[in-house]
C-alpha positions as CSV (number, residue, x, y, z in Angstrom):
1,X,0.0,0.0,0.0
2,X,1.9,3.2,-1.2
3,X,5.2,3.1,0.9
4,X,3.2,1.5,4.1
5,X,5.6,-0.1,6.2
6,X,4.2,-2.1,9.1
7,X,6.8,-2.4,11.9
8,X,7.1,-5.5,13.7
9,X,9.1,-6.8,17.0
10,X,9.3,-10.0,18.6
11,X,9.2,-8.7,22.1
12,X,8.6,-5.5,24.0
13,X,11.4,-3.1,24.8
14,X,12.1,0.7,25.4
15,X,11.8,2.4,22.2
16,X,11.3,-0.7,20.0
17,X,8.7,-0.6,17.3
18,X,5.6,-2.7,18.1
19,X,3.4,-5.0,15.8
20,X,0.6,-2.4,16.2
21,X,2.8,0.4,14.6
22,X,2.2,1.6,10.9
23,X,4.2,3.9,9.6
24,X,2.4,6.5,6.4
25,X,4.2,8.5,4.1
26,X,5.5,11.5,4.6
27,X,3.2,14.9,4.1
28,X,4.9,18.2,2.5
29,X,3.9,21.0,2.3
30,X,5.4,24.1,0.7
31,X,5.4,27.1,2.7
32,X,6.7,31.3,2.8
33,X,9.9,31.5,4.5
34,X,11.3,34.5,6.1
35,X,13.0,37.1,3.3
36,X,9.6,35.7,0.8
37,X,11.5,32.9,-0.4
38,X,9.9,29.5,-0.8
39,X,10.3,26.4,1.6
40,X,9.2,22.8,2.4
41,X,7.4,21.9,5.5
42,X,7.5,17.9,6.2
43,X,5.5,16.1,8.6
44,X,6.3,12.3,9.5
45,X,3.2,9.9,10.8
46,X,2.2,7.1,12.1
47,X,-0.6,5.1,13.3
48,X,-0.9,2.9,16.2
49,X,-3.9,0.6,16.7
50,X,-3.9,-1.7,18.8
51,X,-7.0,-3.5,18.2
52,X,-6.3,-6.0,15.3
53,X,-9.5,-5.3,13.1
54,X,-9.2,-1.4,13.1
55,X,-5.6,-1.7,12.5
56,X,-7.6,-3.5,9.5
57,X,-9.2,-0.6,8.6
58,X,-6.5,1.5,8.9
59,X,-4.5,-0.6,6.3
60,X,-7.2,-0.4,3.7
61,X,-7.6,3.1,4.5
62,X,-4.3,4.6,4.2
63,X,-4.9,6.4,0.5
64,X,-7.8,8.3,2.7
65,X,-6.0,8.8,5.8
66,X,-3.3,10.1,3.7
67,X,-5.0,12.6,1.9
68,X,-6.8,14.2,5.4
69,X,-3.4,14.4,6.3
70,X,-2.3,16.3,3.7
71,X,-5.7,18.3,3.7
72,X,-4.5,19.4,7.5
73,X,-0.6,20.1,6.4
74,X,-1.2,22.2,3.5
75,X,-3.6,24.1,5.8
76,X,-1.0,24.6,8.5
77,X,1.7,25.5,6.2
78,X,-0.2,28.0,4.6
79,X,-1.2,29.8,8.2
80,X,2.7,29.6,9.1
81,X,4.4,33.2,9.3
82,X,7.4,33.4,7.7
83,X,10.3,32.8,10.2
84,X,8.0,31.1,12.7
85,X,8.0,27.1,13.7
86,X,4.7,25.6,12.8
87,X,2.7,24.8,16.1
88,X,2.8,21.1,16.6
89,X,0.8,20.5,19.4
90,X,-2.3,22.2,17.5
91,X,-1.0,20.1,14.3
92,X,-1.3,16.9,16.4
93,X,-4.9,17.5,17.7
94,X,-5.8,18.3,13.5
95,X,-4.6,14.9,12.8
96,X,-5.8,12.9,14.9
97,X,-9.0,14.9,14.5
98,X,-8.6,13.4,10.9
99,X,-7.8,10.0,11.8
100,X,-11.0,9.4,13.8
101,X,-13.3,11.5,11.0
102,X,-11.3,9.0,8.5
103,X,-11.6,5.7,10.6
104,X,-15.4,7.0,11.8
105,X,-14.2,6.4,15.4
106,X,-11.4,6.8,17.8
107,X,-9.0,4.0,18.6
108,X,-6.6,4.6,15.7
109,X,-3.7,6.5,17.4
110,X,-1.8,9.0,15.2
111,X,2.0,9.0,16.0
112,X,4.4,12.6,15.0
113,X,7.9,11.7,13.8
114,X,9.6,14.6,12.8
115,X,8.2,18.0,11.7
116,X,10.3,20.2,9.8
117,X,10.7,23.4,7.8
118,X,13.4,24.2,5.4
């Protein structure tokens, strides 16, 4: 499914990818830097479901997810003042907003990698 890469472990330790993990392309952006040039703003996701059928459902729905999240990126970029670091915490709420609109409920967790502007 366009560059979905589900992450599996065979055990549980600090910081190692679990079986529930899937990782989504990344989302650009283009945005106004400061001095009017032209930049790219990236955003890195993920999903975490737990709950085997959902994470189901989150498979066969990646192309949607993917676009809400893209629909939410492109709208934060374009709010961004020039010179100023894109608020993540309000970027986080829109996407998981997104997920659960997508999905139609909550349980599908939305995971931030990195967020960048350059």
């Amino acid at each position: 499914f366009l560059g979905l890469k589900p992450l599996k472990t065979s055990g549980g330790g600090g910081g190692e990818p679990q079986a529930s993990y899937l990782r989504l392309p990344t989302i650009t952006a283009n945005v106004v830097r400061s001095g009017g040039g032209r930049g790219v703003m990236t955003v890195e996701t993920g999903i975490d479901t737990p709950d085997a059928a959902l994470r189901a459902r989150v498979a066969r729905s990646a192309p949607r997810l993917r676009a809400a999240y893209a629909a939410v990126v492109l709208q934060s970029a374009s709010a961004l003042l020039p010179g100023m670091p894109p608020d993540v915490e309000r970027l986080v709420a829109q996407l998981q907003a997104a997920t659960n609109t997508v999905m139609g409920r909550a349980g599908a967790r939305l995971l931030i990698g990195t967020v960048m502007v350059v």
